[in-house]
N, C-alpha and C positions, 0 to 999 in steps of 0.2 A: 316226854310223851305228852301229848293234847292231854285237856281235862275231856272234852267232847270232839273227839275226831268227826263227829259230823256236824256242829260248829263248823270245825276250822273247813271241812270240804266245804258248807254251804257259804264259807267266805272266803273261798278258791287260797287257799293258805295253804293246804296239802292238793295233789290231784286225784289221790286213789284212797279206797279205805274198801274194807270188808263190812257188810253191816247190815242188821235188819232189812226185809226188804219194806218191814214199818216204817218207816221214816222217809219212803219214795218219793212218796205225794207229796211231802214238804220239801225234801230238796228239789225236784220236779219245779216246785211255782219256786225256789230262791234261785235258781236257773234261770227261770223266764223272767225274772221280776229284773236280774242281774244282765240279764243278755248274754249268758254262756252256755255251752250244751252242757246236760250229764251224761251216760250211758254207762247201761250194766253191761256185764258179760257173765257166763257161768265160771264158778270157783275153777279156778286153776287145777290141774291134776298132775301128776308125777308119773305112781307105778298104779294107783284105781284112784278114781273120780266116787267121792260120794259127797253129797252135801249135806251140813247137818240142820235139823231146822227142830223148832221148837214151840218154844215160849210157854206158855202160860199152859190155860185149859180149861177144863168145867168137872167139876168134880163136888160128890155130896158127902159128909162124913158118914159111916155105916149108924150111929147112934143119932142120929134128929129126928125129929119128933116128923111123923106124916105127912103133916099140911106142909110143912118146911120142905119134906123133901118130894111133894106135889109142885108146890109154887116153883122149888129150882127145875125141877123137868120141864115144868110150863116156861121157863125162861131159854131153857137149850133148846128146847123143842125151838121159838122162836127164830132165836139165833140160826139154827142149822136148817131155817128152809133156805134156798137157792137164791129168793131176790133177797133178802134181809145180809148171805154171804157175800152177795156180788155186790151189793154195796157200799159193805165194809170196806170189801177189799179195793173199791172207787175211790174211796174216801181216805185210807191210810196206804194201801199199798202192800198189806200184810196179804199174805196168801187167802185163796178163800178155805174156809172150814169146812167145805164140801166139794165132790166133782162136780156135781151140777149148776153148780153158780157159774160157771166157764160159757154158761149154754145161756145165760140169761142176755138180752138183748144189749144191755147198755156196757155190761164185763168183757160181752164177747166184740162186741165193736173195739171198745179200748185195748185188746188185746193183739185183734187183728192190726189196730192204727199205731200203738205207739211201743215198741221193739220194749224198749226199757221196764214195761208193768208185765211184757210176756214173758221174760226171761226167767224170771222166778218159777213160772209156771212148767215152761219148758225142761227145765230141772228135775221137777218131780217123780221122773224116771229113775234117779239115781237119789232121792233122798234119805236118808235114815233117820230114825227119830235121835232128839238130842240126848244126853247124859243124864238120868232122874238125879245124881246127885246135883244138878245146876235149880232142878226146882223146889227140893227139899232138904236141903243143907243151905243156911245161913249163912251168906256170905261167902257162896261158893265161888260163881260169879268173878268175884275180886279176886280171890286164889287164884284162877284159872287165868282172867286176862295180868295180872300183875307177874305170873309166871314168862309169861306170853314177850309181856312188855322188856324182863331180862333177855329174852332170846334175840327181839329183836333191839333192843335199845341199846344191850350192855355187852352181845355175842355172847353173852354164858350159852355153854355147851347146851343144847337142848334135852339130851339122856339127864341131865344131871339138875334140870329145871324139874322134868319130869316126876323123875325120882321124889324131889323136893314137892312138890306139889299133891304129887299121890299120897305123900306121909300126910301131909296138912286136910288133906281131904278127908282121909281118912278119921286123924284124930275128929275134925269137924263132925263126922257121920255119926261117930262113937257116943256123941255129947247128945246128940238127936235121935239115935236109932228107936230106942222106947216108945219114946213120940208117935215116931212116924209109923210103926209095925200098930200101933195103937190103933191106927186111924186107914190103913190098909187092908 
């Protein structure tokens, strides 16, 4: 398996990958700079279509001190007006952080023009948030896509990746849970 599966796509070594819709903008210009297309499409679906999405987030712990958790509002507050998200989302590619960034001039041009930055967008009907153990378990991440990687790399039976993996998660969550109820 790739060390960076979007590496190897931005160096046309594999043709397909699943993968942040962060990383648009840069495969996008190693396209053009390359002289190849790219193009998205919505995830695949079987028996339901949902797609997961995620990442990160903005969050304050319950115990800071005031001004600390002043100054972080004054900083989301920033972030989640409409031109500050449709920016972002110009710039990387990651969704925007609001519905109304869609509506701002320069996002909503981009969206109408180039098929590949709407797609993501187009989705959002069917999204679900991701798994909280990927953002607060340690290395979960790695568990999940190296499970991932048996199923498709090695044909290990998928039930039985699963299995293995919910154990591993679990014990991981066990090691953290303290923590994280702490700070919840």
């Amino acid at each position: 398996m790739a060390d960076s599966p979007s590496v190897d796509f931005q160096n046309q070594l594999i043709a397909t990958l699943v993968t942040s819709t962060g990383g648009l903008q840069g495969m996008t210009e190693a396209a053009e700079k390359g002289k190849w297309e790219v193009g998205t499409a919505f995830v695949p679906k079987k028996e339901q279509q949902v797609v997961p999405t995620g990442g990160g987030g903005f969050g304050m712990l319950a115990y800071s001190p005031k001004d600390r958790k002043q100054a972080a509002w004054k900083f989301i507050e920033f972030c989640g007006k409409a031109e500050n998200s449709a920016y972002w989302t110009l710039t990387t590619g990651y969704l925007p952080v609001i519905n109304a960034a869609v509506d701002e001039p320069d996002l909503k041009k981009r969206l109408a023009n180039d098929p590949n930055f709407s797609t993501a967008v187009k989705q959002l009907d069917i999204v679900r948030k991701e798994d909280e153990v990927r953002l607060m378990v340690p290395n979960a991440n790695i568990l999940i896509y190296t499970g991932l990687q048996k199923i498709w790399a090695n044909n290990t039976p998928a039930k039985q990746v699963f299995t293995d993996v919910a154990g591993q998660l679990k014990k991981a969550t066990d090691k953290v849970r303290k923590n994280i109820e702490k700070h919840v």
